[in-house]
RODONU-694017 format. One record per residue (C-alpha): x, y, z; residue in one letter. Coordinates in Angstrom, 2 decimals, always signed. Layout:
N
@xx:X&yy:Y&zz:Z&vexkol:A
...
% end
This chain:
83
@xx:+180.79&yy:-27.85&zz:+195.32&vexkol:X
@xx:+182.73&yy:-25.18&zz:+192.54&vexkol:X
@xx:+181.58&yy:-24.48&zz:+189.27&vexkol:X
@xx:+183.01&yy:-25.45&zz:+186.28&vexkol:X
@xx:+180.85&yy:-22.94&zz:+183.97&vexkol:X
@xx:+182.04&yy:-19.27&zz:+183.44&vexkol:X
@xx:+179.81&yy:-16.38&zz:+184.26&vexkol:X
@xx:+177.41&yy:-15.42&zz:+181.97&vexkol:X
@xx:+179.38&yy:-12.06&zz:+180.52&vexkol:X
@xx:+177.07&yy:-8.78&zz:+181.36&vexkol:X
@xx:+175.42&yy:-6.95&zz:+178.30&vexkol:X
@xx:+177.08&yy:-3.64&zz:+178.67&vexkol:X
@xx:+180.49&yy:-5.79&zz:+178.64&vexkol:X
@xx:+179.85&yy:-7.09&zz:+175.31&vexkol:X
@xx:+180.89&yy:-5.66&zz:+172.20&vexkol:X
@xx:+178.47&yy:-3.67&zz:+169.63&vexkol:X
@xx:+178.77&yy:-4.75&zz:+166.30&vexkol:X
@xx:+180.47&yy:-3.05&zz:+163.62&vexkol:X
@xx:+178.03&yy:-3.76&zz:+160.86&vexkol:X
@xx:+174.31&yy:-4.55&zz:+160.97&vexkol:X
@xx:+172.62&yy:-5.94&zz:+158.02&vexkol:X
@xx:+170.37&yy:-4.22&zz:+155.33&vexkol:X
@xx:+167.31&yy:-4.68&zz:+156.17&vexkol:X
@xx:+167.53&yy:-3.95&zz:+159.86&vexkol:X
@xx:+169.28&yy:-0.29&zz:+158.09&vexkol:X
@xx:+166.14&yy:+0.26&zz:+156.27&vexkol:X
@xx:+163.74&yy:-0.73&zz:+158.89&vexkol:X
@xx:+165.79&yy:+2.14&zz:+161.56&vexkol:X
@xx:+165.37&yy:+4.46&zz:+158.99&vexkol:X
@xx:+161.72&yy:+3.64&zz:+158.52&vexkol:X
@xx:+162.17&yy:+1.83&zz:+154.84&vexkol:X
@xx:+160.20&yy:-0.96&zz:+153.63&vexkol:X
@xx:+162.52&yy:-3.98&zz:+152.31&vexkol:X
@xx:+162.05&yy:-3.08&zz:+148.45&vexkol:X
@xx:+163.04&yy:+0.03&zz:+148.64&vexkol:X
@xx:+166.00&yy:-0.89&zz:+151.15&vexkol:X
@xx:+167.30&yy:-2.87&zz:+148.31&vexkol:X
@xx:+166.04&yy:-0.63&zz:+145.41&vexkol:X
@xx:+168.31&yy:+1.84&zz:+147.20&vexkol:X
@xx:+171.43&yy:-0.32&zz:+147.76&vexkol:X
@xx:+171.44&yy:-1.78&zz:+144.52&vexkol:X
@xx:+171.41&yy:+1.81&zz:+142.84&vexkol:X
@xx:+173.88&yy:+3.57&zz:+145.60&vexkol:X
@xx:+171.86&yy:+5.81&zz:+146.84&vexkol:X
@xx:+171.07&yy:+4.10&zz:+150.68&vexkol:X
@xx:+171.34&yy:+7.14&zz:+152.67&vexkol:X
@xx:+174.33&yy:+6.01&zz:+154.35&vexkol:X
@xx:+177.29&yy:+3.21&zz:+153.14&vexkol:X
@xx:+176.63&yy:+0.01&zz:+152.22&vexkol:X
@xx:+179.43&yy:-2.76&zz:+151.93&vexkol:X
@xx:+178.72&yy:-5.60&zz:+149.70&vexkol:X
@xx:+180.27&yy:-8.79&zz:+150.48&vexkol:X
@xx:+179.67&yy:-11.85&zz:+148.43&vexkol:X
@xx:+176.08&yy:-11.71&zz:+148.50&vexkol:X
@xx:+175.29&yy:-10.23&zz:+151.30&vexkol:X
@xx:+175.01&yy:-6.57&zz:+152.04&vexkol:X
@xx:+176.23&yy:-4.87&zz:+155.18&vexkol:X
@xx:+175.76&yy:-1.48&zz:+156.74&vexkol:X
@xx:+178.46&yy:-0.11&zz:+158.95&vexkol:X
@xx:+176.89&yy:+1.12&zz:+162.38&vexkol:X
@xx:+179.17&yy:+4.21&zz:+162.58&vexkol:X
@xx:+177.95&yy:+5.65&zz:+159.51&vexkol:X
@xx:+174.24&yy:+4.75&zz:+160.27&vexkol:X
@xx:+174.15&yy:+6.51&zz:+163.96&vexkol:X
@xx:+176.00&yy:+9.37&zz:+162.28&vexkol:X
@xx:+172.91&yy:+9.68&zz:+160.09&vexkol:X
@xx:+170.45&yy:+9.08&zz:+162.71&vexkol:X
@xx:+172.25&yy:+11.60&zz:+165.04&vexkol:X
@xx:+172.05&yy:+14.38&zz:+161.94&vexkol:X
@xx:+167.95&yy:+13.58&zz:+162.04&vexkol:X
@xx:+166.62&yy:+13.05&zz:+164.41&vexkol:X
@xx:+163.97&yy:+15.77&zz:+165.60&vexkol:X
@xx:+165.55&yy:+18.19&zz:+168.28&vexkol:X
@xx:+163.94&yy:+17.96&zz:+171.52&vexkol:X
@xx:+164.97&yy:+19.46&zz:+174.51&vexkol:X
@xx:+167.24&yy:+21.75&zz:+173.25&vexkol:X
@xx:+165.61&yy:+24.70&zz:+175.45&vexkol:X
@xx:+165.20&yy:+24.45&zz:+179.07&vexkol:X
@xx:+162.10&yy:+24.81&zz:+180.37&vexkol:X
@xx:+161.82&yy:+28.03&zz:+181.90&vexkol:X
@xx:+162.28&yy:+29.05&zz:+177.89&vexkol:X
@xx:+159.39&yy:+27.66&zz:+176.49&vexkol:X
@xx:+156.03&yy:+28.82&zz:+176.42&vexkol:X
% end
């Protein structure tokens, strides 16, 4: 007996998203929801914010360019280095 139902598509094949909303912004940058919005509201979210209608929207590009620029730096030295 066939199939008639598609594969389920793997994860890696699907696409990222291109924005992410506000509040999961703030809470990867380790900001409660008021100020998330406090920031947004007064332009000064670390990173872009795009407002449409009501809703606000933070590209992904310019949020793991952020993240990339602080994160801690770890493992920058080999071992045999350290000590």
């Amino acid at each position: 007996m066939t199939s008639s139902t598609t594969p389920a598509s793997h994860p890696a094949q699907q696409a990222a998203p291109e924005v992410i909303s506000l509040l999961a912004a703030g809470r990867l940058l380790g900001l409660g929801r008021t100020t998330t919005y406090r920031l947004a509201r007064a332009g000064q979210f670390p990173c872009r914010v795009l407002r449409i209608g009501g809703r606000y929207a933070v590209p992904v590009r310019g949020l793991r360019a952020l993240l990339d620029c602080t994160k801690p730096d770890t493992g920058s030295r080999p071992a045999s280095e350290e000590g």
